[in-house]
C-alpha positions in Angstrom: 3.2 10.1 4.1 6.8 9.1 4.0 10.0 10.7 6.0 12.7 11.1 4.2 15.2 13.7 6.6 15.7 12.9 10.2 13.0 15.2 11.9 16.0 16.0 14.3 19.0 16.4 12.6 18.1 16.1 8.8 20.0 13.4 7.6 18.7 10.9 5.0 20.4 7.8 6.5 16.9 6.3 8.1 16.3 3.2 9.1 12.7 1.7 8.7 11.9 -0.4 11.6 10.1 -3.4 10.9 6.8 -4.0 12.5 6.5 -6.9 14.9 3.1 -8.7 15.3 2.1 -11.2 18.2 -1.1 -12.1 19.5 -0.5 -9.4 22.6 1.3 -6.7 20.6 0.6 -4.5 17.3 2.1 -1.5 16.4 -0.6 0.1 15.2 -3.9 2.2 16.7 -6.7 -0.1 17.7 -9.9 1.8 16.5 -12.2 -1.0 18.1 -12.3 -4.9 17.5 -10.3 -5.5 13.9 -9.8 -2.0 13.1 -6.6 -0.3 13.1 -4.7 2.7 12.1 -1.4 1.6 10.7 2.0 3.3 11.8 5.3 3.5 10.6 8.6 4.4 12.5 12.2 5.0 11.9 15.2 5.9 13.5 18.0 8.0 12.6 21.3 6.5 11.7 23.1 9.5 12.9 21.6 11.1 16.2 19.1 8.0 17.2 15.8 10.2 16.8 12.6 8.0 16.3 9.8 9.3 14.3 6.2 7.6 13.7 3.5 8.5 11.8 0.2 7.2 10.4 0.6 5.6 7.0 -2.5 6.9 5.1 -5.2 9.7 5.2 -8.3 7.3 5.8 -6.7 6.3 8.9 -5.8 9.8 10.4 -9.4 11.0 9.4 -10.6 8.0 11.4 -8.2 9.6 14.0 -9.8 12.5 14.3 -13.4 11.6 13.5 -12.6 9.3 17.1 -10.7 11.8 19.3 -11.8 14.8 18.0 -15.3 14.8 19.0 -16.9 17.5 20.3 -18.4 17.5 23.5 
């Protein structure tokens, strides 16, 4: 699961933003203590558009198994 065209404007000039970790901040989905869903987000070169998305299938089907429940 990689972006290669701005989702906006469809130019290939991305740039892939580094992820910054601290002990208050993650970039990623907390799925409980330890467990996270990883995400990765670029911008556009060209029009500034941002895109992020979840970086492998085992965490979007944790994704959904979480907050997709039916009730």
């Amino acid at each position: 699961m990689t972006e290669k065209t701005c989702g906006n404007c469809k130019s290939n000039k991305l740039i892939l933003v580094k992820q910054t970790y601290n002990a208050y901040y993650s970039p990623h989905i907390s799925m409980g203590i330890g467990k996270k869903v990883k995400i990765r987000r670029t911008v556009c070169e060209v029009c500034g558009h941002v895109d992020e998305w979840v970086t492998d299938e085992r965490g979007l089907e944790r994704l959904k198994i979480k907050y997709l429940k039916k009730k």
